[in-house]
C-alpha positions as a Markdown table, in Angstrom:
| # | Residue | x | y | z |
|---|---|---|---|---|
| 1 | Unk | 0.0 | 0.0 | 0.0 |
| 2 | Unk | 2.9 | 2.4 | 0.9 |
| 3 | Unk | 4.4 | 2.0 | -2.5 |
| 4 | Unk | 1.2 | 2.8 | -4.2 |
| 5 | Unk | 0.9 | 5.9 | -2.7 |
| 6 | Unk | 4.7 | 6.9 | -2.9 |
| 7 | Unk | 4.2 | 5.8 | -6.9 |
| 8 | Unk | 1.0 | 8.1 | -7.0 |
| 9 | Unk | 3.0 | 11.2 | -5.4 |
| 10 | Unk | 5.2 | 10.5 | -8.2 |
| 11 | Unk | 2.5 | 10.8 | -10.6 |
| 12 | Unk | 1.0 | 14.1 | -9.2 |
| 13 | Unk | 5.0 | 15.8 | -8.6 |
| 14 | Unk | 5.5 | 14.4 | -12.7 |
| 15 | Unk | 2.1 | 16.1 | -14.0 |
| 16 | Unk | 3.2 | 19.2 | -11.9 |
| 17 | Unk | 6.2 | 19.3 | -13.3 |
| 18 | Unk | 4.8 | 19.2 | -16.8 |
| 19 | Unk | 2.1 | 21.8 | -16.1 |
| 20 | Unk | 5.0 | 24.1 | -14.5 |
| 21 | Unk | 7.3 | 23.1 | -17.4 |
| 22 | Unk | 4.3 | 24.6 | -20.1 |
| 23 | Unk | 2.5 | 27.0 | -18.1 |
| 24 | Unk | 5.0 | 28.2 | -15.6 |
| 25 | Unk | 6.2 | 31.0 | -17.9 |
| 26 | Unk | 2.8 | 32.8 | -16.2 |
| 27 | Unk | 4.2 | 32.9 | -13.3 |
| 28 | Unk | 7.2 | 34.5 | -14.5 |
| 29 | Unk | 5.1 | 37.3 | -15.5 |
| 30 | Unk | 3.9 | 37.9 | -11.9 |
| 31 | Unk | 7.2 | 36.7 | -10.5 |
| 32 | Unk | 10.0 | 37.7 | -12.8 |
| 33 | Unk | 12.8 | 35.5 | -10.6 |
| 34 | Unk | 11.0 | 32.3 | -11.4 |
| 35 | Unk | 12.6 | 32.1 | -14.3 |
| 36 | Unk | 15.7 | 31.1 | -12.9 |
| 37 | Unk | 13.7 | 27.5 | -12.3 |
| 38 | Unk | 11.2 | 27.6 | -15.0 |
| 39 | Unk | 13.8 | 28.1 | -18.1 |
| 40 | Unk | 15.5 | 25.1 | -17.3 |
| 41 | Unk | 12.4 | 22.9 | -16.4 |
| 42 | Unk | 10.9 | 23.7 | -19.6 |
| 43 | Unk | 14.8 | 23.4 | -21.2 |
| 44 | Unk | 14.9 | 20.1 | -19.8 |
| 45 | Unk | 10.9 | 19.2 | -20.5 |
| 46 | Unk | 11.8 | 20.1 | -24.3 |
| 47 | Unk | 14.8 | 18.1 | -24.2 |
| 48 | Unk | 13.2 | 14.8 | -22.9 |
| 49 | Unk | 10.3 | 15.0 | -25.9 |
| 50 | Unk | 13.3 | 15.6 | -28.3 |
| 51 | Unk | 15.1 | 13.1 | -27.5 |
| 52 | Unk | 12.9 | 10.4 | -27.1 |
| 53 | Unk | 14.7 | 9.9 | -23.9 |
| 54 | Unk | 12.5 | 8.6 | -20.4 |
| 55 | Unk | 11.8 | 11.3 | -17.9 |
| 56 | Unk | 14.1 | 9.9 | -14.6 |
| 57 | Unk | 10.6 | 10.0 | -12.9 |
| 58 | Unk | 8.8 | 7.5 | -15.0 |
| 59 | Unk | 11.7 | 4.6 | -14.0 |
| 60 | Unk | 10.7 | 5.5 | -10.2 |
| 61 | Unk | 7.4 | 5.3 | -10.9 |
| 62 | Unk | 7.1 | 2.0 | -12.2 |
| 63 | Unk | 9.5 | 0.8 | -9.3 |
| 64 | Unk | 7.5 | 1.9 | -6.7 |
| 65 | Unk | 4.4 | 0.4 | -8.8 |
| 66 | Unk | 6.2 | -3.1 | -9.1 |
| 67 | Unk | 7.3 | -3.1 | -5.1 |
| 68 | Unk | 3.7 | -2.5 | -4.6 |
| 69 | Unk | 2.8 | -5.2 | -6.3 |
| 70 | Unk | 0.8 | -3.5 | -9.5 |
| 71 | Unk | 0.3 | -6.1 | -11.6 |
| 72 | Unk | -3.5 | -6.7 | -10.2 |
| 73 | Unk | -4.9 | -4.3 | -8.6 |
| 74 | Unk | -7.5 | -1.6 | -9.4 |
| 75 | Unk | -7.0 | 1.5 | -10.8 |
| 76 | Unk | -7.0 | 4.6 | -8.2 |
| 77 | Unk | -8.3 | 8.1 | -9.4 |
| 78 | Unk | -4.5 | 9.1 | -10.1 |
| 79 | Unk | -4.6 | 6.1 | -12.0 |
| 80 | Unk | -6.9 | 6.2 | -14.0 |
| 81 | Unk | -7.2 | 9.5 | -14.6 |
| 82 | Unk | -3.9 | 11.3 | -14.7 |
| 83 | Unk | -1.5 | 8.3 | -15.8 |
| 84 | Unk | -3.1 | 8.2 | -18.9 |
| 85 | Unk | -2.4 | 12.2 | -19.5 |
| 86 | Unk | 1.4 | 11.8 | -18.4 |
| 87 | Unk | 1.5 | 8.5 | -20.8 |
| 88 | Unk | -0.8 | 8.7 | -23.8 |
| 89 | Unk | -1.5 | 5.5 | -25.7 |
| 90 | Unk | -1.1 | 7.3 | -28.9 |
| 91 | Unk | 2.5 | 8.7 | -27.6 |
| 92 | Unk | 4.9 | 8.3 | -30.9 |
| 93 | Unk | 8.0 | 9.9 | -31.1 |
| 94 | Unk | 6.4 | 12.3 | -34.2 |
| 95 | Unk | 4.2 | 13.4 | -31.2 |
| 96 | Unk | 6.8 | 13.6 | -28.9 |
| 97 | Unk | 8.6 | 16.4 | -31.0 |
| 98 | Unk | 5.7 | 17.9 | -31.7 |
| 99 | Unk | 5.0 | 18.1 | -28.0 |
| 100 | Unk | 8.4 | 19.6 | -27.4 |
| 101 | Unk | 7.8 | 22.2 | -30.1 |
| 102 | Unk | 4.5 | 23.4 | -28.1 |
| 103 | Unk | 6.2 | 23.4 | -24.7 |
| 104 | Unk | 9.1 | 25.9 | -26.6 |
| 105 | Unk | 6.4 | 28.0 | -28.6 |
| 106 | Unk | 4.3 | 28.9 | -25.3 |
| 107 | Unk | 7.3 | 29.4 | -23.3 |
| 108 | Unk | 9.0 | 31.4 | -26.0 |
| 109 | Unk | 5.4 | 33.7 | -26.6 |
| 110 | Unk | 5.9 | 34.3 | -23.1 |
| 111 | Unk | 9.0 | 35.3 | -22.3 |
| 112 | Unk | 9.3 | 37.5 | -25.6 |
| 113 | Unk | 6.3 | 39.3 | -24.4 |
| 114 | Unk | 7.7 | 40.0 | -21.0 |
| 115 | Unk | 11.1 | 40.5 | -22.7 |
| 116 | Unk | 9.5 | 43.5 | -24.7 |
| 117 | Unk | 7.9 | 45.1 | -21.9 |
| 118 | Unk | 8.6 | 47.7 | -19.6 |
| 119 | Unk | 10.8 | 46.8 | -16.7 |
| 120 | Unk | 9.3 | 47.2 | -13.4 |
| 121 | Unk | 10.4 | 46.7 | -10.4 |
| 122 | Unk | 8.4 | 43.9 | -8.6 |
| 123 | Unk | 11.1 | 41.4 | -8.5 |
């Protein structure tokens, strides 16, 4: 039981991750210093769907899953609901770039636009 929910914390830090990764450049725009993390997650988020590589948190996910014994068991709402965002059926690596092209185009828009405005001095 303890693995399942250490593997389902994994899940929800992984799909934060990805939303930060994506949408995170909004919260550069309210807290310019942010960017200091959120450049290199969404670097590094790019990078991964480029590559084709594994994110490191997918191998620890499915070793918590197997110590937990996942081969039988019923699905929990994290489960079922987020896993299958996180790990599409339909994930190819054509996808995968395209993926990495979005998560560079959003982050890009963003920090353009804040690049081109005014400086203040809320940081």
């Amino acid at each position: 039981m303890l693995y399942r929910i250490l593997a389902d914390l994994v899940v929800m830090t992984h799909l934060a991750f990805v939303l930060f990764a994506v949408l995170g450049g909004f919260l550069v725009v309210r807290w310019k210093r942010c960017a200091w993390v959120h450049a290199p997650a969404f670097l590094w988020a790019a990078f991964i769907e480029f590559s084709g590589w594994v994110c490191p948190l997918t191998p620890l996910e499915n070793w918590l899953r197997n110590r937990g014994g996942a081969m039988g068991y019923r699905a929990s709402f994290v489960e079922h609901y987020i896993l299958p965002v996180l790990y599409p059926v339909s994930l190819t690596h054509q996808l995968q770039i395209s993926l990495g092209l979005l998560v560079i185009a959003v982050n890009l828009g963003i920090y353009s636009w804040l690049w081109r405005r005014p400086l203040k001095s809320n940081m």
